[in-house]
Backbone as CSV, one residue per row, in Angstrom:
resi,resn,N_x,N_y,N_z,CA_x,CA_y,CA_z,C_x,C_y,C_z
1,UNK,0.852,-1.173,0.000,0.000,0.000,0.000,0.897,1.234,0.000
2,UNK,0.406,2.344,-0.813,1.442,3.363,-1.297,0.648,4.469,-0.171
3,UNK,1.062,4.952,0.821,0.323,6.041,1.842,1.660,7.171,1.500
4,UNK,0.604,8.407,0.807,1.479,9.888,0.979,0.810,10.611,2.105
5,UNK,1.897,10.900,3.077,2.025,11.564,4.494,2.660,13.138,3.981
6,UNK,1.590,13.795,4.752,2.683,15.323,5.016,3.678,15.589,5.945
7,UNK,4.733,15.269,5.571,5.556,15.021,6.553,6.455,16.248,7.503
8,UNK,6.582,16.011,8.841,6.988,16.647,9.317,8.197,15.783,10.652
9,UNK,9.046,16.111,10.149,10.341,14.545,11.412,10.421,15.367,12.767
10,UNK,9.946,14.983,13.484,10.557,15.287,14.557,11.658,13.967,15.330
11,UNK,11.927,14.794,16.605,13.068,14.013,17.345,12.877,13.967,18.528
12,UNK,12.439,12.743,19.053,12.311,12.768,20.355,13.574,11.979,21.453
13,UNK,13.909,12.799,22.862,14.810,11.918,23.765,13.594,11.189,24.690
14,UNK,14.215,10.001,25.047,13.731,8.750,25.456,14.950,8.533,26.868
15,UNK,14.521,8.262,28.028,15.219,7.379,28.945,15.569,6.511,28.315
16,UNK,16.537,5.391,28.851,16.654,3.765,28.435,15.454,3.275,29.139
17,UNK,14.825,3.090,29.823,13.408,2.200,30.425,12.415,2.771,29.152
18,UNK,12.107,4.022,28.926,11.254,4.405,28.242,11.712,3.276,26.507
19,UNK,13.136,3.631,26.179,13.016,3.511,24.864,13.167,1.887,24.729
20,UNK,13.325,0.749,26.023,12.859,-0.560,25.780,12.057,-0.674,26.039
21,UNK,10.768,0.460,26.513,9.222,-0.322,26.643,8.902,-0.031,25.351
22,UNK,9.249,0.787,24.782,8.864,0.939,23.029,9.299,0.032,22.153
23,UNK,10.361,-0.399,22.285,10.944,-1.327,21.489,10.191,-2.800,22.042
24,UNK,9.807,-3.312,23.177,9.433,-4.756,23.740,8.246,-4.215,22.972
25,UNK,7.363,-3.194,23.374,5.760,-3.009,22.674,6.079,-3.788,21.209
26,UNK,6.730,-2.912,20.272,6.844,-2.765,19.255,7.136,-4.710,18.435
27,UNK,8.018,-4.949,19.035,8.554,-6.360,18.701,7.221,-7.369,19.458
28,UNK,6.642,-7.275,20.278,5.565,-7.942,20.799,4.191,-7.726,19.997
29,UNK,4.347,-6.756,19.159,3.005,-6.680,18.382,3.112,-6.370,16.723
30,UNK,4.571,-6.254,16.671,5.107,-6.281,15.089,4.710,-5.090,14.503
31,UNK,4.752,-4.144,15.059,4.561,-2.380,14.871,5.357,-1.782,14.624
32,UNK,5.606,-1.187,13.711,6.822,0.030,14.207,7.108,1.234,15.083
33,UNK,7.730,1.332,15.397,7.693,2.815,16.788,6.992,3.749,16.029
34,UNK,6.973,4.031,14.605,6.514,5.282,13.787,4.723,5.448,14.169
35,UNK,4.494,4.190,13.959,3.441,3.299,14.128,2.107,3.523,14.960
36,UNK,3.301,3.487,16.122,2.746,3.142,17.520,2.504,4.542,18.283
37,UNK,3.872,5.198,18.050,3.776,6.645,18.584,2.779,7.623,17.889
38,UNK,2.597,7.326,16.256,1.412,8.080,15.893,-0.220,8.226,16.337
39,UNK,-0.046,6.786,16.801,-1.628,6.188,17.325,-1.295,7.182,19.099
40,UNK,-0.485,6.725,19.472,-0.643,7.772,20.752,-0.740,9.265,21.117
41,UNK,-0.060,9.654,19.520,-0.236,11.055,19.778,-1.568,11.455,19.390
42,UNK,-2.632,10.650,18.085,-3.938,10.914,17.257,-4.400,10.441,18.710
43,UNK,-4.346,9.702,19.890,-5.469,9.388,20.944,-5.384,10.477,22.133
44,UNK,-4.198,11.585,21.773,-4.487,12.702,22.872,-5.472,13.637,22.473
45,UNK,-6.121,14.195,24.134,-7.270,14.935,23.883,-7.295,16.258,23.327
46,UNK,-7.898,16.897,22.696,-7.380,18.312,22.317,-8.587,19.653,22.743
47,UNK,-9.069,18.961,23.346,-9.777,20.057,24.861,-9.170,20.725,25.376
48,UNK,-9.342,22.120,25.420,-8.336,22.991,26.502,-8.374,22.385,28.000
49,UNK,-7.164,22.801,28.351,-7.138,22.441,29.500,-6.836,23.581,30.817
50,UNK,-7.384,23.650,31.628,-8.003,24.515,32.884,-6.230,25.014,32.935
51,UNK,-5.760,25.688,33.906,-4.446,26.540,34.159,-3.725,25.112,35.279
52,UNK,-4.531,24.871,36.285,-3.910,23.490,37.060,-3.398,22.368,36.137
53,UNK,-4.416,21.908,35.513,-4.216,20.988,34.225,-2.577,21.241,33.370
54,UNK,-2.804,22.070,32.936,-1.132,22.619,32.342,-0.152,22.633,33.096
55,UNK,-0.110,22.531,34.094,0.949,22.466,34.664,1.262,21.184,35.501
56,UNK,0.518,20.524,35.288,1.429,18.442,35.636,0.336,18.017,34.596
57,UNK,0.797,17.506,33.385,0.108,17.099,32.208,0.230,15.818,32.508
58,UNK,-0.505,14.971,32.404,-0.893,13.466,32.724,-1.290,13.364,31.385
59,UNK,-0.964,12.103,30.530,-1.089,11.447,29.350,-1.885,10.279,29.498
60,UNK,-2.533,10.098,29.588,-3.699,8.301,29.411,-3.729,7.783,28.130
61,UNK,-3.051,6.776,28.167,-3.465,5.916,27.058,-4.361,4.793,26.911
62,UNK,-4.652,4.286,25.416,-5.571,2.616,25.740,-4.485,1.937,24.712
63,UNK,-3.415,1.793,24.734,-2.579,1.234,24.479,-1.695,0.774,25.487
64,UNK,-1.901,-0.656,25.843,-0.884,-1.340,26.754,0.588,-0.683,27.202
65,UNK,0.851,-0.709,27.483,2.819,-0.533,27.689,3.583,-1.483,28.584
66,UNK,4.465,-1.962,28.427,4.692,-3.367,28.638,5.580,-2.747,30.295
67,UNK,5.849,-3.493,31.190,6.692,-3.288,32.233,7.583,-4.319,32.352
């Protein structure tokens, strides 16, 4: 399947714990990180958020993450 993306690269830093729970996800469900991280960023909410809210941002996902 031929998919044209508007592309834009970013670069993200990762702990080592962080960047082997991405990689175990990834190899445990045959995804690619490109993949996986897109689906997490399209499942954040885009509701403003109150002034408390902004300032300790909590992320929820419904995507597993392996420990």
């Amino acid at each position: 399947m031929n998919k044209k993306w508007a592309v834009k690269r970013i670069t993200i830093n990762l702990a080592s714990a962080e960047s082997e729970k991405l990689e175990k996800y990834c190899a445990s469900t045959g995804r690619p990180a490109t993949d996986v991280i897109r689906e997490l960023i399209r499942s954040l909410s885009t509701t403003e958020l109150s002034a408390s809210e902004q300032t300790t941002p909590i992320l929820k996902y419904d995507v597993p993450i392996l420990k």
